[in-house]
N, C-alpha and C positions, 0 to 999 in steps of 0.2 A: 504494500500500500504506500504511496507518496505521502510524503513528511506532511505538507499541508492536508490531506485528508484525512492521515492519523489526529492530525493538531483538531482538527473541526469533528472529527468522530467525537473525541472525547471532551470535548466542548460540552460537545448535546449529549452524552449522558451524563452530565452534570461537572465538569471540568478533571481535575489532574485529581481529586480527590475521591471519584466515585468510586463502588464496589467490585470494582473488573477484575477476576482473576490474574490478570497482565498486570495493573495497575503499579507505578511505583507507589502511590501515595496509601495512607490508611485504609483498612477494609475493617467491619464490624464482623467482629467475632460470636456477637451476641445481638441476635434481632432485635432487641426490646420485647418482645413478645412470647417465644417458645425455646425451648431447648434444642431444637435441632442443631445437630451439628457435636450436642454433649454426650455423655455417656459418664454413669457412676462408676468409679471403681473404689474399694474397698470400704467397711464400715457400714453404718446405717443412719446417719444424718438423712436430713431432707433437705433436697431442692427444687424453688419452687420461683416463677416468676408472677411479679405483683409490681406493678406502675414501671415499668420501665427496668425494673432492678431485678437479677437475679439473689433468693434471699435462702442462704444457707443455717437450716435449725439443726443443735445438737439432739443428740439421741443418748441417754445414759445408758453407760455398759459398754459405747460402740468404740473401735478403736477409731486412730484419724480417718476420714472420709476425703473422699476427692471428687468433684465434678471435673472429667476432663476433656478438653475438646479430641474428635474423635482423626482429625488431620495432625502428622507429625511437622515441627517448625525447627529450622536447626541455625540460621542465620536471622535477627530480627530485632526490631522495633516495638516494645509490646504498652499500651499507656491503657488505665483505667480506675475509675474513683473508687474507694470501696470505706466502708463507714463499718465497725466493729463494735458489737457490745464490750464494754469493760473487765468482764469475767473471763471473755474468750480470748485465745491466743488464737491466728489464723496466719494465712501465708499464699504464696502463687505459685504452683510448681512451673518449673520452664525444663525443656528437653530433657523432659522424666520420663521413666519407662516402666512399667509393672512386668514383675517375675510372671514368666509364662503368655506375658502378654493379653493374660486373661484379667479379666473382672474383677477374681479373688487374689489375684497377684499383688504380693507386695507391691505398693506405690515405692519408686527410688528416683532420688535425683536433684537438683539445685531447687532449692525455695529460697524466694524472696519474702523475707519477714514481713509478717502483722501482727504489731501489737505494739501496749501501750507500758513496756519496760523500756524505752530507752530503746531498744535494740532492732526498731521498723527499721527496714530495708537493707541491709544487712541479710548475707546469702549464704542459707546452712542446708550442707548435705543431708534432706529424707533418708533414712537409712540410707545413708549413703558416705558415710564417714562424718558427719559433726559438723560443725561448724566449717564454712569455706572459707569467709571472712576470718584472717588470721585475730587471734583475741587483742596483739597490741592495737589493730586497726576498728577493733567494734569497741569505738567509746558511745556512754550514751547520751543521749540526746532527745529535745521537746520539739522535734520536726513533726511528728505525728498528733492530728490535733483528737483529745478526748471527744467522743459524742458529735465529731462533723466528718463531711465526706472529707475522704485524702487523695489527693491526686498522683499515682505512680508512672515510673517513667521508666523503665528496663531496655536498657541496648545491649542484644547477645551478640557480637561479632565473633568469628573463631575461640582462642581462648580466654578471650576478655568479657566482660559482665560490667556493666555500671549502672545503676538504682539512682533515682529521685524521688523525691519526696513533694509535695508541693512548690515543686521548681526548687529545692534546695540538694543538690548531690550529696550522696549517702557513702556510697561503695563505688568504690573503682576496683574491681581484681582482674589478679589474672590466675587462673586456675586449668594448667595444661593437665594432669593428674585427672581433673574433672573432666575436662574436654575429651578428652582422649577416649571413656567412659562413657560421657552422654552427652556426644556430637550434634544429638537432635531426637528430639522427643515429643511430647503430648505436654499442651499448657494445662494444668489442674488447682481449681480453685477448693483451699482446705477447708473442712470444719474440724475442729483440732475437736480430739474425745473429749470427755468428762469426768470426774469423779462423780460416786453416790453423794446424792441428795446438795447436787449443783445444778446450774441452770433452770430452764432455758435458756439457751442464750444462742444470738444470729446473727450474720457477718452477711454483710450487702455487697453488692458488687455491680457498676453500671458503666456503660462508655468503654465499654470495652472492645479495645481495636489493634490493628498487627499494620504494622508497614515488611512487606516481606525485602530482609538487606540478603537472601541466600542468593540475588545474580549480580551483589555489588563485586569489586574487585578493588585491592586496594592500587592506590596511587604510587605510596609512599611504601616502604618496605620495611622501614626503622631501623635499617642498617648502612643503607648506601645511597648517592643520587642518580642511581640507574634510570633510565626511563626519563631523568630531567636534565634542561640544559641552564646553565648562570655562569656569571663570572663572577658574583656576589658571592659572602663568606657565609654558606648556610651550613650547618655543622650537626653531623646527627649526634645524639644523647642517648647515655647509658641507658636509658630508660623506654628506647623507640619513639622519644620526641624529638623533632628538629628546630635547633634554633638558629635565627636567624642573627646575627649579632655582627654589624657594620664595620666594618676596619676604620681608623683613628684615622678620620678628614672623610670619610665615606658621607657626605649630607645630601640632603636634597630628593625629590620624589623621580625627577627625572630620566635617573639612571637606569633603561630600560634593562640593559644586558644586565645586571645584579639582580633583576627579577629573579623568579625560580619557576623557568619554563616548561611546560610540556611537553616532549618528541612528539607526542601523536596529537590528534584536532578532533574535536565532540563536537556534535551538533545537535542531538537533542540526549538530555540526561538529568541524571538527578547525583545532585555532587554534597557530597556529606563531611566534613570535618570540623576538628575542634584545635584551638587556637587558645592563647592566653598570654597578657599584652601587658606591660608598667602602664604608671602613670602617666596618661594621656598619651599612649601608645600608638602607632597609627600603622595602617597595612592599610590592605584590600585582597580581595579577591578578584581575578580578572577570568573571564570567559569568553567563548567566542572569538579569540581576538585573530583579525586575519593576518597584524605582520606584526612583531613583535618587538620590531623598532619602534611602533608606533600605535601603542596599544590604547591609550588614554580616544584617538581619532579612528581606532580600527579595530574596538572590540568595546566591550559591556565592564562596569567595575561594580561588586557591591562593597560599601564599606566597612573595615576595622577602623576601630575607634573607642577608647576609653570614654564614653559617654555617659559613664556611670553617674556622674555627679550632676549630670544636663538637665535641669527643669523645666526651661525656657521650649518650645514648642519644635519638635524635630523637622530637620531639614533632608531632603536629599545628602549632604553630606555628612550627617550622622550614621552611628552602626548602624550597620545592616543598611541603611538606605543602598539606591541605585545612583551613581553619579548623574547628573543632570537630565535622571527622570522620576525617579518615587522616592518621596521621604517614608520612612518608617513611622507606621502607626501606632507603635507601643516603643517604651525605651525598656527591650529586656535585658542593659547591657550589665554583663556580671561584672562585680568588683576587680581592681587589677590584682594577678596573679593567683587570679582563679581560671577555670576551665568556659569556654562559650562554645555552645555546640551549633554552628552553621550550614542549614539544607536549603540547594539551591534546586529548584526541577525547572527547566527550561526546556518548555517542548513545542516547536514550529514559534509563532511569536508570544505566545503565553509562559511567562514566567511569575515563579513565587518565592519567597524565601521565607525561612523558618528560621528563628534565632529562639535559642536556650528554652524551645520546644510551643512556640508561641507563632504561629503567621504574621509576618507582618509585612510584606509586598505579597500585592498580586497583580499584577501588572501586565498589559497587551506592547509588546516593545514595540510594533508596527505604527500605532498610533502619539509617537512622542520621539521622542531628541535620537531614540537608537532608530530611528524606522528603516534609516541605512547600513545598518551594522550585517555584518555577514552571520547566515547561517551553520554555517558552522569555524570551530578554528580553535587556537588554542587553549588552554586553562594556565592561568599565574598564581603566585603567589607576591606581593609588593616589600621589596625592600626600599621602606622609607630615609633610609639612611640614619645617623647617629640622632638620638637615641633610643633608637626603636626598636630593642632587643623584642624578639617576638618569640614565644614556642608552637610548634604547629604539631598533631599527633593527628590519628586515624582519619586520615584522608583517603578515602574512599568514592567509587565513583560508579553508577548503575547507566552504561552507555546503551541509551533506548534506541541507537542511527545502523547499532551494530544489527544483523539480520540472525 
């Protein structure tokens, strides 16, 4: 199918968001209305839907209980509110598998915590070895609010796992041990058992949606700059981050060739990474761009920007905005030397971008300041020169032009 009629198919079923098994964007995992799609395995809790909410009751006597979706997810995106009684401990299983594969099969496998110790989100092996999150890293914490919905946020890539909490990150792990073990499995929402003469008690769950990352591909490799071309000092990190960090007289935005370019050219895709920037830090992100001498007149930029402290009404050249075409409609930007997670999907002229899990462009490039920019072309990263130490880490990219 031609780029422009993919672009206008998915237009009219409701744009880059709707529920297409293709889909980059979110898909609902849960109707609002039925369980299709779930299946119980272990215990005897009850699940049941009522307004929109699936609503998990305990049952005394029963060990943990699972509702689990009945498709395996092994690369992903997983967000959903869920509001817990105070008695009950609960959790999300992700690429969990049950012994035998049966019904009565042990449930095993990574849980993201629920509950109100300190210890929401935070990721402990179901029978499956203990806690994953190492104990000097599970301090506790009032992220999780008593008696209101909480909003979670789970990115499963390879062997990495990182958890939010109402927009505040919880866990970053990396757990290859685990991976290796349960590559991909069944998502299952817990009712934890009960002792005698406890409860009733019921753990909610609504909004719940998957952006599937199993055909992204990473960019960055966290060991080398294969695949990239600069003459800027971009420096990988023990840790699989890359920083960017200027050599002494290195100023100015102009210096195209210290960009950090890409060998190969995207034209329509969905571009995912995270980034973390000093005091009044500044980058961007460049796309599209068709020469690379001269990217600012021949390709698209969204912006980095420590705009954390900005009150004043956002502009096109705040984070996340579009250079001189979209300001951003929300300032989600994290404090400096914290983590900002930036998803760009740009397909035929419809683009959007997502900052620290929130929309905030959505934007037609045909009708403003890019209507001339090419279709396809390269991906950058911006060396703004001294002092604009930046880190970049899981850059990853879902190339929708590839066949």
């Amino acid at each position: 199918m031609p780029r422009l009629a993919f672009a206008l198919l998915l237009c009219t079923l409701g744009g880059i968001t709707s529920a297409r098994a293709d889909d980059p964007g979110f898909v609902d995992l849960f109707d609002g209305t039925t369980l299709d799609g779930w299946s119980q395995r272990n215990g005897t809790a009850t699940y049941r839907v009522e307004d929109g909410m699936i609503i998990g009751k305990t049952s005394v006597g029963s060990p943990n209980s699972f509702l689990c979706t009945n498709k395996l997810y092994g690369d992903f995106e997983l967000t959903f509110d869920v509001k817990v009684d105070a008695g009950l401990n609960s959790g999300v299983q992700i690429r969990s598998q049950s012994v035998g594969d049966t019904p009565e099969g042990r449930v095993n496998g990574p849980q993201v915590e629920i509950s109100l110790d300190g210890m929401a989100g935070y990721v402990y092996g179901e029978s499956a070895g203990g806690w994953m999150t190492p104990d000097a890293d599970r301090k506790p914490h009032q992220t999780f609010k008593d008696g209101e919905w909480n909003s979670y946020r789970v990115v499963a890539f390879g062997n990495h796992i990182e958890t939010w909490i109402n927009g505040q990150q919880i866990s970053d792990l990396t757990h290859e041990e685990r991976f290796q073990s349960h590559p991909k499995g069944f998502i299952g929402l817990q009712v934890h058992g009960i002792g005698k003469d406890q409860g009733p008690f019921e753990v909610r769950w609504r909004n719940i949606k998957l952006r599937d990352l199993s055909k992204f591909q990473s960019l960055y490799n966290g060991k080398d700059l294969s695949d990239w071309t600069t003459t800027g000092n971009w420096i990988p990190q023990d840790d699989g981050s890359l920083l960017i960090q200027p050599r002494e007289g290195e100023k100015g935005w102009q210096r195209y060739d210290a960009y950090l370019w890409s060998e190969k050219k995207y034209g329509d895709f969905v571009l995912d990474l995270e980034y973390a920037y000093p005091p009044n830090g500044n980058s961007g992100v460049y796309f599209r761009v068709g020469d690379r001498k001269d990217p600012v007149e021949k390709g698209i930029e969204a912006q980095i920007l420590d705009s954390s402290k900005k009150t004043d009404p956002l502009s096109h050249h705040d984070h996340g905005g579009i250079i001189r075409t979209a300001a951003p409609t929300k300032n989600m930007s994290s404090e400096p030397g914290e983590w900002n997670r930036m998803v760009v999907t740009c397909i035929g002229s419809h683009l959007q971008v997502e900052l620290n899990g929130e929309q905030i462009i959505d934007t037609q490039l045909d009708q403003g300041a890019m209507k001339d920019r090419p279709l396809e072309g390269y991906i950058g990263l911006q060396d703004h020169g001294e002092p604009n130490n930046l880190k970049f880490r899981n850059i990853r990219i879902r190339d929708l032009s590839a066949k």
